[in-house]
N, C-alpha and C positions, 0 to 999 in steps of 0.2 A: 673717791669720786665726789665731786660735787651735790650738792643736796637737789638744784636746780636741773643739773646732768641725768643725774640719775631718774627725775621723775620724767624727763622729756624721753628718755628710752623705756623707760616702763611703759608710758602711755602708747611707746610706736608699736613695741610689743602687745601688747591686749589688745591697737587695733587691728594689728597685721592679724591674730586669731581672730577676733570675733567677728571683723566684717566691717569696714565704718558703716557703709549702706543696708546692710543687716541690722546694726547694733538702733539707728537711727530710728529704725520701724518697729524694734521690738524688744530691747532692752523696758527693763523696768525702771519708773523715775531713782529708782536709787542709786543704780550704776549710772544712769546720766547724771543724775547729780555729781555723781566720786569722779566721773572727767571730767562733767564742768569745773570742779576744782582745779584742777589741771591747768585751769588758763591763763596761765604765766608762762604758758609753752608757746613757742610762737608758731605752732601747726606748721612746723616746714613741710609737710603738701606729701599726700601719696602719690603711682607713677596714674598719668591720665591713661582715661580708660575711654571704650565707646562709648558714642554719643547714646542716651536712650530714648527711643523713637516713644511717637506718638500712641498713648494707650486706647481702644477702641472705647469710646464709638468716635472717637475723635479722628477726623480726618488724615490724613498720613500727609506730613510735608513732603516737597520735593526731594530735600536736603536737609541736613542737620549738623546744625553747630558744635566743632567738638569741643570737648570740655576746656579751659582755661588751664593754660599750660601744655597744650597737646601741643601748640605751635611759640614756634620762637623766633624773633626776628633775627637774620642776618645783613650782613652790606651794610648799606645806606639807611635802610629803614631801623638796623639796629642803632645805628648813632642818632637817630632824629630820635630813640626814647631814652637812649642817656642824655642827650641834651635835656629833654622835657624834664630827667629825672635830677638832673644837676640845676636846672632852673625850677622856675616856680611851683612847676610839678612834683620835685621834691623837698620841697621846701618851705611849701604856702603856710604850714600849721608853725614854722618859728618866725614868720613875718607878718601874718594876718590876724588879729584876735577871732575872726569871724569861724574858722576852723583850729584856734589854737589851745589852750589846755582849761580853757572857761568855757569851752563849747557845751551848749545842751545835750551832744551825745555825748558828751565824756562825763554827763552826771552835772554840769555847770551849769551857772547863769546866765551863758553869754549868748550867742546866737542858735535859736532852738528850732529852726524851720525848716529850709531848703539844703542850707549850704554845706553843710558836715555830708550828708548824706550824697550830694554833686560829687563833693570833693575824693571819696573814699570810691565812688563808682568809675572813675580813673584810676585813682591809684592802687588799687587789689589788682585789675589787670597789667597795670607798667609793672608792680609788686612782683609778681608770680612771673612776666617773661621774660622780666630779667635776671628771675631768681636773685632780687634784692634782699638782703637779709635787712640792710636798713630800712627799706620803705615798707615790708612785710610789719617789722617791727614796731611802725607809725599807726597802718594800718590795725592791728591789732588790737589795739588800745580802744577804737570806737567800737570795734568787733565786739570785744571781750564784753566791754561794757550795755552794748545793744542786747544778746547774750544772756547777760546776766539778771537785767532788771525790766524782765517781761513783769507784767501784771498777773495777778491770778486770773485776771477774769481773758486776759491774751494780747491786749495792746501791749506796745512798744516803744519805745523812743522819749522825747523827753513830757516831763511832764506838765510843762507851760500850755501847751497847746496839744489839743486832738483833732488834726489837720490831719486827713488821710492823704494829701498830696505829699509830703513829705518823706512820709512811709513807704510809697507807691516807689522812691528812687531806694531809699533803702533793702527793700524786699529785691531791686534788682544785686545790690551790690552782695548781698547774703548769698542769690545762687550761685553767684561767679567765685564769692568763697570758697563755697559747699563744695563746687566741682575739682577747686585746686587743692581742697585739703582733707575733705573729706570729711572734717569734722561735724560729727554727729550730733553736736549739739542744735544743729539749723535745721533739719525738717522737721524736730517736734515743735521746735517755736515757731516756725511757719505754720504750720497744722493749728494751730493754737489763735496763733491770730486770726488766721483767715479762717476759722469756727467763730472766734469771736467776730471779725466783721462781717459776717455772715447774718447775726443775730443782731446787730448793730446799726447795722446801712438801711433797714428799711425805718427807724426811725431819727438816724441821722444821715442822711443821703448824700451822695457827692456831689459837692459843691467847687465853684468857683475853678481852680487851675485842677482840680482833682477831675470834674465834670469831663473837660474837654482832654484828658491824659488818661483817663481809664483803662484805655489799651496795653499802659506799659504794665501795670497790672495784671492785666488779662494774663501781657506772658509768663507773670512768674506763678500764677495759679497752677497753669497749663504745665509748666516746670512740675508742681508742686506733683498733680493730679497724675503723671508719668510714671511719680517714685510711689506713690504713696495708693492711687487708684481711690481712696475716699470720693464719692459718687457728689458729697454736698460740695467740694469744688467745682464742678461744673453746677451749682445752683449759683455760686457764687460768681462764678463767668458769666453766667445768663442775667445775676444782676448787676453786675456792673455796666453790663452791654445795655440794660434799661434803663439806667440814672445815668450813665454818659451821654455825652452830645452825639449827634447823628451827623457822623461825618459825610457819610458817605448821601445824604440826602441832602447838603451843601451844595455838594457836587454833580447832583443831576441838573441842578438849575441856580447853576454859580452865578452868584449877581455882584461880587465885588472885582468888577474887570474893570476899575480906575484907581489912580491912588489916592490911598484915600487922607483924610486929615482929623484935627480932633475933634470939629464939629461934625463932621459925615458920620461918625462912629458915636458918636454921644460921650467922649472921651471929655470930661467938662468938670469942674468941681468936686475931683478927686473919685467921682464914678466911674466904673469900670463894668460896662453894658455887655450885653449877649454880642453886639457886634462888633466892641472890641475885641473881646473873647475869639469871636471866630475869625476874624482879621490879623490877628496875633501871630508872628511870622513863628516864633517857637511851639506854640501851638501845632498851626500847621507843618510845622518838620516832624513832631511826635505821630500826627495824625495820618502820617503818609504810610503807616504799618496798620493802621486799625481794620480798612476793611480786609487785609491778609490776615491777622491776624485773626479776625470775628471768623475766619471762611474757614479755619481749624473745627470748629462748633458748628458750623451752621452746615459743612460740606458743600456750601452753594457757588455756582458757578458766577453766578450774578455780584456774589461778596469776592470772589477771589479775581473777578474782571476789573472792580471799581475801583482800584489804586490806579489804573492807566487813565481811566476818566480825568480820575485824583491831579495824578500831575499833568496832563494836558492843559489842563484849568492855568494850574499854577504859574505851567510857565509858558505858556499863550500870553496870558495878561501881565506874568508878574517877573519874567524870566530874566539872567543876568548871564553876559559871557565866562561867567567864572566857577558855573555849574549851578548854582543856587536863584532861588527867587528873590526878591526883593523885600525888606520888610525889617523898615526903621524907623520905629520897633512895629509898624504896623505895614497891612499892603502897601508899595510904592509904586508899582508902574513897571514898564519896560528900560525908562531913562537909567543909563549906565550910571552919572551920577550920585544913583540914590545906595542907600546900603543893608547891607544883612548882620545881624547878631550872629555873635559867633557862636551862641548857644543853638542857633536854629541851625547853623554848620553842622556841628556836631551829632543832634539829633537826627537831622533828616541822614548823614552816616549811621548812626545807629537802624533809624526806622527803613533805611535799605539794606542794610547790612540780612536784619531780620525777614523783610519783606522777598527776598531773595534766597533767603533758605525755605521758608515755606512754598513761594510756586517754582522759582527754579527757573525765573525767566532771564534771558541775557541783557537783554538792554538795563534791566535792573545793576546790574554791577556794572555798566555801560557809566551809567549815573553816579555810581558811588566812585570811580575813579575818577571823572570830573571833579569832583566834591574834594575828594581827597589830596589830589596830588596840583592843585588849586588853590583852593578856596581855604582850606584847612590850616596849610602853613603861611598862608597869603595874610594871614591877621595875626603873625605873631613877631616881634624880632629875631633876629639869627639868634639869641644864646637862649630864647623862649621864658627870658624874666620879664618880658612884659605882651601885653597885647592888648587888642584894640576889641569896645564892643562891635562898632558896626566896621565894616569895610565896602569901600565903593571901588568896582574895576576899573571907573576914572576916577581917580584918587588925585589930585594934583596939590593938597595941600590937606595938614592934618593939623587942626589949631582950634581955638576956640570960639566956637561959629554956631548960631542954629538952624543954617540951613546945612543941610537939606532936605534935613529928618523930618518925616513926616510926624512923629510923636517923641522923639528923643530930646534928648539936652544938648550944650554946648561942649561936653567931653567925649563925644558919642565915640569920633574917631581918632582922639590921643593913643598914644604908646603911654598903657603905665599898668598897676596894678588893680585899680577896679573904675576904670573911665564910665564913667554914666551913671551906670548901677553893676553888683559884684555877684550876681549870675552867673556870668560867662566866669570869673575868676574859678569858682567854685567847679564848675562845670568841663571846660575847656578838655581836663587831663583824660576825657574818655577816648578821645579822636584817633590819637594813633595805635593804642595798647588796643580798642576792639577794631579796628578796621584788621590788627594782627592776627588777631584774633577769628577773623571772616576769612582770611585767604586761600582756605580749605575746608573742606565740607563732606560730608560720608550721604552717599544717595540713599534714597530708600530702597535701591536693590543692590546697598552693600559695597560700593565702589567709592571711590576718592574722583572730590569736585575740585580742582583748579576754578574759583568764581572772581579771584582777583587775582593782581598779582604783583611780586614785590617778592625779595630776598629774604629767603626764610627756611627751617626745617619744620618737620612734622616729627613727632612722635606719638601714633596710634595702634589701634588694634581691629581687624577685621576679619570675626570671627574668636578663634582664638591664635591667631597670626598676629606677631608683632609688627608694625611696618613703618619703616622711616623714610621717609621723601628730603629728599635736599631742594630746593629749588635757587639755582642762582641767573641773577640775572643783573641788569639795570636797569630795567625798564621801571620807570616810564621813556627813562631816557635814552635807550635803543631799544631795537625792536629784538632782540634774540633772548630765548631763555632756554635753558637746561635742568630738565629735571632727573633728576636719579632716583629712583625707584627702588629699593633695600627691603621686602621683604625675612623675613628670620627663617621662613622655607618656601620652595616654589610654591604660587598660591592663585588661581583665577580668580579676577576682580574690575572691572570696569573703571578705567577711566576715564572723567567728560573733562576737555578742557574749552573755557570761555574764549569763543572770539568775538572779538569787540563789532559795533556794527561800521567802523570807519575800516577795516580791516580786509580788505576785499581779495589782498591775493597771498593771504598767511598760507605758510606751508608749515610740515609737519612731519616729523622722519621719528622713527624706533628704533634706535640701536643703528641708525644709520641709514634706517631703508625708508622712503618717502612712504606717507599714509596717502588714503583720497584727497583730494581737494576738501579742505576746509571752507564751509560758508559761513561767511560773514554775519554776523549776531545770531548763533547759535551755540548749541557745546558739542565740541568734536565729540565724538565716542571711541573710545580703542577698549577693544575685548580683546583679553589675551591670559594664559598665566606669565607670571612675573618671577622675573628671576633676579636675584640682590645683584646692583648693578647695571639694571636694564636701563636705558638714558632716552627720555623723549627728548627731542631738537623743537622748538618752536620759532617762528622769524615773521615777525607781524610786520608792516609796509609801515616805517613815519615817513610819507610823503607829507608834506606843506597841505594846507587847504584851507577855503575859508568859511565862513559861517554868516549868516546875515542876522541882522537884531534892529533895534531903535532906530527909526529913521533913514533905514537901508543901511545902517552902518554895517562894518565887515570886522570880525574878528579872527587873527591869525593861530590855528591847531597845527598840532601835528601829535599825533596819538590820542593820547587823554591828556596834552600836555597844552593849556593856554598861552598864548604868549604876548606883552607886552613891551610898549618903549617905556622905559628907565627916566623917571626925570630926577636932575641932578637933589640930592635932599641936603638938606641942612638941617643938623638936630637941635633944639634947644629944649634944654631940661626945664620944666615947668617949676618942678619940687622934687623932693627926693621923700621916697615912701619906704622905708624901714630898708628892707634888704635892696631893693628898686627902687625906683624913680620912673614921674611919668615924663612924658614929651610929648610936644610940638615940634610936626615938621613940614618946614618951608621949602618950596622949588627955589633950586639955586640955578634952572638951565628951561628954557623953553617946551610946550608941550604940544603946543598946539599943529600936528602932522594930518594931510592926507594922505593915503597910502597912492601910490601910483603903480595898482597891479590890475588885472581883467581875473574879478573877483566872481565875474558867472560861472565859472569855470569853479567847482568844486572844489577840486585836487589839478594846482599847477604849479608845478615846480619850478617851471622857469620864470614865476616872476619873483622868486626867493632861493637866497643860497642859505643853504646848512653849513655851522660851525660847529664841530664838535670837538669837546677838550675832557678831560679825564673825570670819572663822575669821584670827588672826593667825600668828605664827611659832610659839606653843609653844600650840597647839591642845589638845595633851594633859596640858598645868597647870592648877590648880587658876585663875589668874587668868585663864589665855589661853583655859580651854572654852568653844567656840562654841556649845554647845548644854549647855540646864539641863532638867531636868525638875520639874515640883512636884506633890507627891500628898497625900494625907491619909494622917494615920499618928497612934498612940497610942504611947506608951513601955509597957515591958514590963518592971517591974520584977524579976521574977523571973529572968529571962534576963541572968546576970552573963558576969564574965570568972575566972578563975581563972590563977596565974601567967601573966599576962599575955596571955591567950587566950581568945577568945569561947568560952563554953561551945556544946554543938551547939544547933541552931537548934531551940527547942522545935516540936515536930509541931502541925502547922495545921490546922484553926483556931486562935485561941486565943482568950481574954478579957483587957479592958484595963482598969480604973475609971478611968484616965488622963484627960486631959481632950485632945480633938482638935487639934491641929497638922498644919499643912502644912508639910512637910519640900521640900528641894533636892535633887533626885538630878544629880550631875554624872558624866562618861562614866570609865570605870571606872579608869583611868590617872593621869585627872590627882588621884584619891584616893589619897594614900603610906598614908592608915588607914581603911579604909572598912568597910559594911556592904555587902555586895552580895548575900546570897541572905536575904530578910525571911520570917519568920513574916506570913502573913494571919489579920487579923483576923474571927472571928464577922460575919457579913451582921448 
């Protein structure tokens, strides 16, 4: 046997006796030291277990996240993470120096800040659900090394910089480890740190992107303070909640309801003011969990209400047809136009992801399937080796221009490897491995949450019942799913499944026999024991319908699915960037459409026909869209583009002398140039 063999089965052995979770709280440093030796083992992952609920006095979430690895993608959603995993997603670290083998977390001189720590907080979750032994194996390496060269006094990370924003995404990627593998070397070094910042913060205080991000913090204390019950963590939650920004006091009396520019912000001579700060669309995507999060600690009804203020705010003034607000890279406005970072995509995924295990409300996952099956793949290319920072839902041309960003550059919305600035590069790979990750959730009375949905298994435990869930379907792109139910013995357990609030005449069968009538944006409930085998039927309604936004324009749904006219692209490659290349891409075909439909009308099918075609691997390409739409529509010749940018959408109604065309609206993603919020024409 192997030398290397043999210590990675000795270590599975000692942990399988001693407990990894046991060993983590009460081993003495010297047996953790003789594993941490060990760390050339690349932790292939114990089986997941239950979620562990909130420890008092701390308020009890609605839901709870199960560990990493409980859930695994299938279908459709399983190929959109080998894609990720076959493109830049697995790959960034032999193309990028910025997370490559000079990086600060790997002990090097090369980039010591944000971007290792982005990067590793995607790829431990794509690691672990695709049970990659190569990405595991990537992952490791910053692991091992984080790990290993804490400080005596409890910091962590490199040693250029003692930036606690850094740390703050770190400390996320550690729990998401912790949960897939067990290893016991992460709660005494979390314990360790967060004693050392404890003594630390009040004479070096959060500053700058740390300030306004606190909250991601917040949750891995609250993580911490579950496994471990140590009391000065919650002193430590209580100060971060006093040296962070006060989000939630933004929002009783939001005053940036324009877009804004870089003189309105004080954005001027390389300063970077409290009101850019809070204008900051990634900001704002982090900060959409804070007061959910704060409402853990405080049990207030008042902190766990002010996330719906939160996004009222947001997307009243700032709101885009593609689920997202606007904010490039600062507030922009309603104008479809303008665009979103894709770093704020992802976040504000993350910070619903979260914010909906804690209160357990539906419109919340309402939002996050917008975002997701949208906005998410809607800024990347079909093979996901490149992507854009900002993206606009009228997108008519992708080239190098400074309009129409309010604070960005002329790369904002290229196709390449790090257009503008390399943030999003770094960041990007959390988007579909934790939305995976959220599609299930364990109530706090012990039952399994359906809170999104998408093609997938479960493996959990409730109680001391084993329980596997299959759920197959295609939605987003029809409205039917199946789930199978496999308990390891008959077992009573609750489960809620999410209906959307567009959802108005979903029905709902068990084993064949219709449930109540399901109401629309709530979670069904079925109490029952369960038998391996049992099968819920679900059939949500994707009727057509429209939406209103900028200037009366009208934006065509159906489910959580947006949809778009396709303008013809032409790519030209910029340069060529190691494994990638970036691009410019030019309309080779006309855009400028009115819809000619009676858009008062909600949900009207007869002014749109449904095409549907097989959902295959790249669902969200222009070749591979399962679903087309076709409408009647006039050209608008008045309605141009100017440097390369749709002018705003002229105010609706309009007039056309144009002669009628039925146009193709495909789902909003798989358009790289599209039109998606139309002028309606004159009845």
């Amino acid at each position: 046997m192997h030398s290397q063999e043999f210590l990675s089965r000795s270590r599975r052995r000692f942990l399988k006796l001693m407990g990894a979770t046991s060993l983590a709280a009460t081993a003495s440093a010297k047996v953790l030291g003789a594993v941490a030796n060990l760390a050339g083992d690349d932790h292939s992952g114990t089986a997941p277990q239950t979620p562990v609920k909130n420890r008092a006095p701390l308020a009890p979430n609605a839901f709870y996240l199960l560990p990493l690895g409980s859930i695994r993608p299938k279908g459709w959603l399983l190929d959109q993470l080998q894609i990720q995993a076959n493109g830049l997603g697995g790959h960034l670290d032999e193309t990028w120096p910025d997370v490559g083998p000079n990086s600060g977390w790997l002990g090097g001189t090369g980039e010591s800040w944000e971007r290792g720590p982005y990067f590793l907080d995607g790829l431990v979750p794509l690691a672990y659900q695709l049970n990659d032994e190569r990405l595991k194996k990537k992952a490791q390496k910053y692991i091992d090394w984080t790990l290993n060269n804490q400080t005596a006094e409890g910091m962590i990370g490199p040693r250029s910089n003692n930036d606690w924003w850094p740390r703050i995404v770190m400390l996320k990627v550690l729990t998401q480890y912790q949960e897939a593998t067990g290893d016991p070397r992460v709660i005494p070094l979390l314990s360790r740190y967060c004693e050392y910042q404890l003594s630390a913060l009040p004479g070096r205080p959060l500053r700058d992107w740390g300030k306004y991000r606190w909250q991601d913090e917040a949750l891995t204390v609250i993580w911490l303070y579950n496994r471990t019950g140590d009391p000065k963590l919650l002193d430590l939650v209580r100060l971060l909640h006093r040296q962070g920004y006060d989000w939630q006091a933004e929002f009783i009396n939001f005053k940036y309801t324009q877009r804004t520019t870089r003189q309105s912000i004080g954005l001027i001579n390389g300063a970077n003011p409290d009101a850019a700060m809070q204008t900051h669309g990634v900001n704002n995507a982090q900060a959409i969990k804070a007061s959910p999060v704060w409402s853990v600690v405080s049990n207030s009804d008042e902190d766990r209400h002010a996330i719906f203020r939160q996004l009222a705010a947001l997307y009243s003034y700032h709101g885009l047809p593609n689920g997202m607000f606007s904010a490039d890279e600062h507030f922009a406005g309603l104008n479809p136009s303008q665009g979103i970072e894709l770093c704020a995509v992802v976040e504000a995924m993350f910070s619903l992801e979260q914010s909906l295990a804690i209160l357990g409300k539906p419109e919340l996952g309402d939002r996050l399937e917008r975002i997701a099956f949208n906005a998410l793949p809607g800024t990347f290319t079909d093979d996901m080796w490149a992507h854009q920072y900002n993206q606009e839902p009228n997108q008519v041309e992708c080239s190098l221009h400074h309009k129409p960003w309010t604070t960005d550059g002329p790369e904002s919305n290229l196709y390449g490897l790090e257009p503008n600035f390399g943030c999003c590069t770094a960041n990007f790979h959390q988007g579909w491995p934790k939305l995976t990750s959220s599609l299930w959730m364990l109530s706090n009375d012990n039952g399994l949450v359906a809170a999104a949905y998408a093609p997938c298994e479960v493996h959990t435990k409730i109680g001391d019942t084993a329980v596997h869930v299959v759920e197959q379907t295609e939605y987003p792109f029809r409205g039917s799913i199946r789930i199978t139910v496999n308990p390891a013995s008959p077992l009573a357990f609750p489960v809620r499944l999410r209906i959307p609030e567009w959802a108005n005449t979903s029905t709902i069968k068990v084993n064949g026999k219709i449930q109540p009538s399901a109401t629309a944006s709530s979670f069904a409930l079925i109490k029952r024991t369960w038998n391996a085998g049992d099968v819920i039927d679900i059939a949500f309604p994707l009727t057509p319908r429209f939406s209103h936004g900028f200037n009366n324009s009208i934006a065509v749904e159906r489910g959580p699915l947006v949809f778009s006219y396709p303008i013809g692209e032409d790519w030209v490659k910029l340069r060529n960037r190691g494994m990638t290349a970036d691009w410019q891409v030019y309309p080779s075909t006309p855009w400028n459409y009115a819809l000619a439909v009676d858009a008062e009308k909600e949900e009207n099918a007869d002014n749109i026909s449904v095409l549907e075609f097989p959902v295959s691997s790249g669902p969200f390409t222009l070749k591979g869209a399962p679903v087309k739409l076709q409408v009647k529509a006039r050209k608008l010749p008045a309605w141009r583009a100017e440097d390369g940018v749709a002018e705003p959408v002229p105010p609706s109604p309009v007039s056309s002398d144009q002669p009628e065309e039925t146009v193709t609206l495909v789902p909003y993603a798989a358009a790289k140039l599209r039109i998606t919020a139309f002028p309606q024409l004159k009845s």
